[in-house]
N, C-alpha and C positions, 0 to 999 in steps of 0.2 A: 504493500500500500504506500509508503512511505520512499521508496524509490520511484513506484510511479509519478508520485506526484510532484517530487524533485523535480522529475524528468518533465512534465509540464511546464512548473514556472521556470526553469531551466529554459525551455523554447520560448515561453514569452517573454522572456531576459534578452534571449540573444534578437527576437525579430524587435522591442525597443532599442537596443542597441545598433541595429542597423540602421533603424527608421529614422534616430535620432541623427543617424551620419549624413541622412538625404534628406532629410526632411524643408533644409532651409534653400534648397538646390534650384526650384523652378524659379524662372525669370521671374522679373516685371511684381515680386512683390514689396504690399509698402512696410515702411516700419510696421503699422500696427496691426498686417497679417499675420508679418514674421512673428510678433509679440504674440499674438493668440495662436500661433503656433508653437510656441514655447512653455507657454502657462497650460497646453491643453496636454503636451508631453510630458510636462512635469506633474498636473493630476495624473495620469494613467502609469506614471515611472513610481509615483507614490502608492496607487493602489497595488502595482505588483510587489513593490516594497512592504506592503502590510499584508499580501498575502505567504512572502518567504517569512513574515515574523510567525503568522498564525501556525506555518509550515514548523517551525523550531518549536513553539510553544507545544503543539499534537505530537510531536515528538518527545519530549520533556515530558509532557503528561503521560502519558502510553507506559514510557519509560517505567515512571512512577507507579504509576496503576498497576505494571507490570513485577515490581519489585516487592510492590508491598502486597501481593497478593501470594507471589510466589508457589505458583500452581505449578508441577511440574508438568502435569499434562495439558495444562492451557498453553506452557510455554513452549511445547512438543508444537501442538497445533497452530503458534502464531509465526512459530519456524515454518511451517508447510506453506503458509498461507501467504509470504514475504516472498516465497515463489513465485516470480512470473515470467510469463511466457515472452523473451527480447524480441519475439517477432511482431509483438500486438503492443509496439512502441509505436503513435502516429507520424514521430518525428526520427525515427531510426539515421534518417540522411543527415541530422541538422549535426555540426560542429557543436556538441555541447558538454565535455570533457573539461572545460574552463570554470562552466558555470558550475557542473554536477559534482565538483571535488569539492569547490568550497564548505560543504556542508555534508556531513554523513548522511547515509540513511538507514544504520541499524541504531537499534536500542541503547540508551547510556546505561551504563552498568556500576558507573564507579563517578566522584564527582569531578576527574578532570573530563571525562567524557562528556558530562552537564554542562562543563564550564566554556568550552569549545563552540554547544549548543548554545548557551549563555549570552558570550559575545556576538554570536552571530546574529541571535536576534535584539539585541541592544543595537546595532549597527543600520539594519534595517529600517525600524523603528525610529530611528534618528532620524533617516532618511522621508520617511511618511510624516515626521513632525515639522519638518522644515516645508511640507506643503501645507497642511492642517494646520491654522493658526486657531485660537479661541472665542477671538473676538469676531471670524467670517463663520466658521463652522463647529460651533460649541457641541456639536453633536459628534464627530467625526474624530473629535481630538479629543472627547471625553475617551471614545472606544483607544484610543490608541495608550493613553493613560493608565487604561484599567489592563491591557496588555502587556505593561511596564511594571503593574503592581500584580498579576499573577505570571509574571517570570520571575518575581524573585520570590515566589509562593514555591515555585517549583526549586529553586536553583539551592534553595535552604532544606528540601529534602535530603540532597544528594550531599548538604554539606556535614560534616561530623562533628565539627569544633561546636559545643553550645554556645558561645560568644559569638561566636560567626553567622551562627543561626539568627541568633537573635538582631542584630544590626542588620539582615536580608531583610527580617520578619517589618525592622523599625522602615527601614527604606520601603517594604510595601504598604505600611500605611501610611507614611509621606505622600504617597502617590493620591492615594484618595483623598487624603486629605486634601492636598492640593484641588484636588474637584470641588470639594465641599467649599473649599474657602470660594472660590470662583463662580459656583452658580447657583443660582437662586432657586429653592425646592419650589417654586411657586409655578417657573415655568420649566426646571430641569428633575420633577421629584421622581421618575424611575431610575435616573442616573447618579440620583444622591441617597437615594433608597439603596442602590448596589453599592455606593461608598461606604454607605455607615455602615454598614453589616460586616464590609469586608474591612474595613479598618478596627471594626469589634474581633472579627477572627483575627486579625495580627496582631493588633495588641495581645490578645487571649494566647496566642502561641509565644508570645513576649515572655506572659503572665510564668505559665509553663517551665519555659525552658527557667525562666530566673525563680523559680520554687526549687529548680531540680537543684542547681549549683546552691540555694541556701540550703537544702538537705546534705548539702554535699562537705558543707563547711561547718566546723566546728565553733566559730566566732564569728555570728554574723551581726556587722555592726548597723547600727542605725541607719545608715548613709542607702544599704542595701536595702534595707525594710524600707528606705523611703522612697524607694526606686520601685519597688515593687506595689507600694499601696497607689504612687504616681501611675504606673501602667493598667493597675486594679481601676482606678478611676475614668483612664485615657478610654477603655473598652467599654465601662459602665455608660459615660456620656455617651457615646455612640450608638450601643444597641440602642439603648432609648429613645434615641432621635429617629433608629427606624420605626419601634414600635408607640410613638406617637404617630407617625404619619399616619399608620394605620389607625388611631386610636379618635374615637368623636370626642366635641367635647363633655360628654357629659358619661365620659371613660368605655362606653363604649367601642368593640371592632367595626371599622368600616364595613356595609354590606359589600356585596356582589367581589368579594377576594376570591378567588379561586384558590386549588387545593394545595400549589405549591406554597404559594403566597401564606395561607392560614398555617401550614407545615412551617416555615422559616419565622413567623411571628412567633409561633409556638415554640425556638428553639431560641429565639432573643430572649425572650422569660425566661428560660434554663439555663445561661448564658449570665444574665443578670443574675439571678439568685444565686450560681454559686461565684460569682466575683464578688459580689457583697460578702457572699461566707469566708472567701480568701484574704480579705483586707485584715493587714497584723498592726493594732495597736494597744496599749494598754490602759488607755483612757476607758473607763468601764461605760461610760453614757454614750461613747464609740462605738464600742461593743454593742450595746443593748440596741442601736440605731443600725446598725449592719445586720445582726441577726435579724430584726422584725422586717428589715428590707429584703432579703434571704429568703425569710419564710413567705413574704408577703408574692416575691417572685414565684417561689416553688408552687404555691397554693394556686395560683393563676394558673399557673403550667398544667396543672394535674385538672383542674375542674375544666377547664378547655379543651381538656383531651379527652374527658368525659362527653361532651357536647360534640366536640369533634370527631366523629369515628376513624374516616378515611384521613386527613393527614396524619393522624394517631399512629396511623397502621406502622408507618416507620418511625414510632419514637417510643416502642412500647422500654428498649433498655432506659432510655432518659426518664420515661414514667416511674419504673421501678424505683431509679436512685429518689425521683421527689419525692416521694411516700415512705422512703426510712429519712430522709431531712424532715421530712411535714411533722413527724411524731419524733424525730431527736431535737429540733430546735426549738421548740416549747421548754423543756426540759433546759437548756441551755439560757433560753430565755429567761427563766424562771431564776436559774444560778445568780445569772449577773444583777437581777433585781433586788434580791437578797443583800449580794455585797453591797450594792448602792444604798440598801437602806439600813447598814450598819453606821 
């Protein structure tokens, strides 16, 4: 699959690069043909530019999906299937050995494999941004954006170092962020809708990796808990601002959400509840304000899912954990009210 499709933008690489060599060639034209002959080459050089990034990025994923699934008989089968027949190439005549080396087309295996992929498509992507400005096409440069912040969704898989991870995880929600700062949910709210969430999951993998290294360290000073409660927050804001959009004012869900849409609200709630549970301080009226925001998340999640059957269907493990939080943080609750009222 993935050779195939080299092998395409491959040809529409090399028949732009020809066209671009003839293109300004026929007489008698004036400046401002020549001009809209340049500006119409560089859209069409920029959409095949986002289509080699998409190419890297389906690769990097695949990769992924492939690694972390680690089926040995799926991966028997997508060996078979990478199979194809060099005579059912449409462009078998074309010179494209220049274009087809730059870029593999087997599966990354290891993270300098990703990093190769990596560059490739950061390159690309440069190239598609230097046509797509913000202020002509806020739409076109939102998607190229959001292709900058899941390349480094992928590129932090494949990376080992937790520190390293976590500065991919930070530079992808830069990215969204950058959207959010820029467009207004009033006329942009699908596109700030896909920020917040996804700058909640990076943060959240922030979150993650820096719990793992405090578990990891025997002296963990303040400076790190404050790092930590700062990224607890950076994701809290976020999910929320998606599930307000969704939210009436009188705390109601938006109607007419379809089932993916009510599934991903349903995992901002679960999302928020246990980041409120993860914030480490020892101010007890801190405490007591995180757990009841915790529980208050958790309790949402679980009666929603009740009402909700079908996107339930894939959250029944998230269900589970909210229903021993719903009956442990009562109890929890109940501790810290105690000490406060000694």
């Amino acid at each position: 699959m993935f050779k195939q499709a080299r092998h395409h933008l491959a040809a529409a690489t090399l028949v732009m690069s020809e066209h671009e060599a003839t293109m300004l060639t026929p007489p008698n034209l004036t400046e401002e043909q020549k001009a809209d002959i340049q500006e119409t080459f560089k859209h069409r050089y920029a959409d095949v530019a986002r289509c080699w990034a998409k190419y890297g990025l389906a690769l990097l994923s695949a990769s992924k999906d492939r690694l972390f699934n680690d089926d040995e008989t799926k991966l028997a089968e997508d060996a078979k299937r990478l199979k194809i027949n060099e005579n059912a190439y449409l462009f078998a005549d074309f010179p494209l050995d220049t274009y087809e080396k730059r870029i593999t087309c087997d599966y990354c295996l290891t993270f300098d494999d990703a990093k190769e992929v990596y560059h490739f498509v950061i390159k690309w992507l440069d190239i598609a941004k230097e046509h797509y400005k913000p202020d002509t096409d806020a739409t076109e440069y939102a998607k190229i954006i959001n292709d900058f912040a899941e390349l480094y969704q992928h590129i932090a898989f494949f990376e080992e170092d937790p520190v390293n991870q976590s500065k991919m995880q930070k530079r992808r929600a830069k990215y969204y962020e950058e959207l959010l700062e820029l467009l207004n949910p009033t006329f942009y709210l699908s596109i700030c809708r896909e920020s917040w969430y996804g700058a909640g999951l990076a943060y959240s993998a922030i979150l993650d990796i820096k719990l793992d290294l405090l578990k990891a360290s025997r002296t963990p000073n303040p400076q790190e808990l404050g790092k930590i409660n700062q990224v607890c927050q950076q994701a809290i804001k976020h999910f929320k601002s998606y599930i307000e959009s969704y939210t009436e004012k009188d705390g109601s869900w938006k109607p007419n959400m379809d089932v993916e849409e009510q599934r991903t609200v349903l995992y901002a709630h679960f999302h928020v509840g246990r980041l409120h549970y993860k914030i480490i301080t020892p101010d007890q009226n801190l405490q007591l304000e995180n757990l009841s925001n915790s529980l208050k998340y958790y309790k949402t999640f679980i009666d929603e899912c009740a009402k909700l059957e079908e996107p339930a269907k894939a959250l029944q493990a998230e269900v589970g954990v909210c229903r021993e939080m719903v009956n442990l943080l009562p109890m929890k609750i109940a501790n810290v009210k105690k000490r406060l009222a000694k």
